[in-house]
C-alpha positions in Angstrom: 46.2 78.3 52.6 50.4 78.8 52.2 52.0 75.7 51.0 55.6 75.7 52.6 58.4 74.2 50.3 59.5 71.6 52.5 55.6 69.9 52.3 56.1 70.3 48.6 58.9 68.7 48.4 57.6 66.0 50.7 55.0 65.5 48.0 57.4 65.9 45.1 59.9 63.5 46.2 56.8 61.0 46.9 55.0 61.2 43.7 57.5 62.6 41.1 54.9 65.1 40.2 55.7 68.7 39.3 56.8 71.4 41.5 53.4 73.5 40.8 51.2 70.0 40.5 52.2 69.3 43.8 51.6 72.9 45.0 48.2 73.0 43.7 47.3 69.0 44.9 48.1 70.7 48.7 46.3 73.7 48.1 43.2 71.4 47.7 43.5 69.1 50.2 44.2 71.9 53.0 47.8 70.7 53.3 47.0 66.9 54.1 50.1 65.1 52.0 48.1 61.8 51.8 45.1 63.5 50.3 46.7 65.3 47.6 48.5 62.4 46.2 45.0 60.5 46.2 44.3 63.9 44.1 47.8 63.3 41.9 47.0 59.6 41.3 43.5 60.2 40.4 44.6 62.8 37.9 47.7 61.0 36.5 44.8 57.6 35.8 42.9 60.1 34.0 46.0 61.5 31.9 46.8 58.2 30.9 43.5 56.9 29.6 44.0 60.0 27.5 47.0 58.8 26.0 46.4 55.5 25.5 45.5 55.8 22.6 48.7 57.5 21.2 51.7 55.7 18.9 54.7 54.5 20.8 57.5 54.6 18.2 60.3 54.8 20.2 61.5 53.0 23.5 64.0 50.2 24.4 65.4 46.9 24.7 66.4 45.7 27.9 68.3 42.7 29.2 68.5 41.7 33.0 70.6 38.5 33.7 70.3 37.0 37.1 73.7 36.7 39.5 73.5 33.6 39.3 73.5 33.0 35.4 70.7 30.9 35.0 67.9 33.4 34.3 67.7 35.8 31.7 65.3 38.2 30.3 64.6 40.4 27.2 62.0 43.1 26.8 60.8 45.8 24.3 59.3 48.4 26.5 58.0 51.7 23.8 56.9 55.1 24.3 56.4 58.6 22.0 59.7 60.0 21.9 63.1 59.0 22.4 63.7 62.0 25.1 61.2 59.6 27.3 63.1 56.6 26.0 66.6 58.0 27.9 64.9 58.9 30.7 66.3 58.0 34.2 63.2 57.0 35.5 61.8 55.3 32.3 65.5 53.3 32.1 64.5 52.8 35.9 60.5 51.6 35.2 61.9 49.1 32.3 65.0 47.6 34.6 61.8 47.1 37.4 60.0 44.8 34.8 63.0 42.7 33.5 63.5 41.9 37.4 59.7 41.5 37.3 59.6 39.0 34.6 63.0 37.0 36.2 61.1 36.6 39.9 57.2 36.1 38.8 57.6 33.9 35.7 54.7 35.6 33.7 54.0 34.6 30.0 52.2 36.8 28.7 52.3 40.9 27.7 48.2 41.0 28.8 45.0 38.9 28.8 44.6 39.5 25.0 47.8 37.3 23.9 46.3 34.3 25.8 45.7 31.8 23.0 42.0 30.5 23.1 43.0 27.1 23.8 44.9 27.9 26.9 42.2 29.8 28.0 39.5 27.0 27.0 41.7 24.0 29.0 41.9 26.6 31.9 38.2 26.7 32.2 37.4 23.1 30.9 40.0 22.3 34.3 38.1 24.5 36.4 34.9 22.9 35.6 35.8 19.7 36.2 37.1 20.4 39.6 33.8 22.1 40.8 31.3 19.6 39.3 28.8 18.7 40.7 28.0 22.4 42.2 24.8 24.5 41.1 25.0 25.9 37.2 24.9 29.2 38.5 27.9 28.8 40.8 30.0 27.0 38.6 30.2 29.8 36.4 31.1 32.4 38.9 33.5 30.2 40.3 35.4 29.5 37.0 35.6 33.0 36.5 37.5 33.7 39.5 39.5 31.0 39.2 40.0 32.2 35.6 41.0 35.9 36.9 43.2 34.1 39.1 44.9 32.9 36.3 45.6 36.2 34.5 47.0 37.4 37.2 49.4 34.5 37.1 50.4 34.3 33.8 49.7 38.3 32.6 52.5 40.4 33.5 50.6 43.5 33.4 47.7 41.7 35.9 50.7 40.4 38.0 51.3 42.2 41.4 54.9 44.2 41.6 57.9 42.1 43.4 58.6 45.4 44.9 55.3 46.5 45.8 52.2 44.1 46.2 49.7 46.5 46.5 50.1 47.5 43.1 49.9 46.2 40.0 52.1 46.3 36.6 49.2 48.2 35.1 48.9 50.2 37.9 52.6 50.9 37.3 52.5 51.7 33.9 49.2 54.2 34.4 52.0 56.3 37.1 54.5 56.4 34.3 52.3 57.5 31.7 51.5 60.2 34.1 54.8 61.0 35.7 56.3 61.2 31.8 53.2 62.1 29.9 53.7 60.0 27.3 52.5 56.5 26.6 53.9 53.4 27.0 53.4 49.7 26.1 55.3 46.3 26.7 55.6 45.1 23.3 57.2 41.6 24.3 59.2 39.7 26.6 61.1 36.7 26.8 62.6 34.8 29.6 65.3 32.2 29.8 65.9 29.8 32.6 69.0 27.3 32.3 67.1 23.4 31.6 63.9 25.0 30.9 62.2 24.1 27.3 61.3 27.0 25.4 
């Protein structure tokens, strides 16, 4: 099938994939735009399991302060190299999860810096409010309400202000294929004026 440039750089300018990516998605989907960037997203998830597992040395510190100067945040967002680090769209990605952090209030990287205790109260709470219920029940229920909870408090389980069927993991997974690198939030903090630390 021939692949006109304009439908490429339909794709191109939707994805951020390569020129001959693209060109090669739309050869396999017979030309159907929505198909092949199933077939880019599919492949870019699979890139970035790959390198998930690699060092990220480099990266950047970022500071967002709200207009109105009462909320502030800092992050450490790290990649491989610092030619990712200067990146446009890497600059771009990190500036999306200081505004991230400054709208949905999360507080904490991932699941895995939870402390136990929180994560013990949160279910001792959740247990308490369904007593009474079946064993069986009571368990699944306190692990939704559980994975509710991540998705609270975790900013990488936290839906994206600027797009909510996505989330920040989802986010990072396109990076890591659009840059082929990987990259990891290291740590946050956010301010609010009156707010104890």
């Amino acid at each position: 099938m021939d692949i006109s440039a304009d439908i490429v750089k339909q794709l191109r300018d939707k994805t951020n994939a390569g020129m001959m990516d693209c060109k090669k998605a739309l050869q396999e989907a017979n030309g159907d735009v929505e198909k092949a960037t199933d077939l880019l997203r599919k492949r870019g998830l699979a890139i970035a399991a790959k390198k998930s597992s690699r060092a990220t040395k480099e990266g950047v510190i970022a500071a967002y302060i709200h207009s109105n100067n009462k909320v502030g945040v800092l992050i450490e967002v790290c990649c491989e190299s610092d030619f990712v680090a200067k990146n446009a769209d890497f600059q771009a990605f990190v500036k999306d999860l200081t505004l991230q952090i400054a709208s949905a209030m999360p507080r904490y990287v991932s699941r895995e810096q939870v402390p136990a205790d929180v994560i013990a109260r949160e279910k001792e709470i959740y247990r308490e409010q369904v007593k009474g219920k079946p064993a069986n029940i009571v368990d699944k229920i306190v692990d939704g309400k559980l994975e509710k909870f991540y998705q609270e408090v975790c900013l990488v389980d936290q839906l994206f202000v600027k797009d909510d069927k996505r989330t920040i993991n989802d986010l990072i997974k396109e990076k890591i294929a659009q840059l082929g690198e990987n990259i990891a939030i290291r740590r946050f903090v956010r301010y609010q004026v009156g707010e104890e630390v």
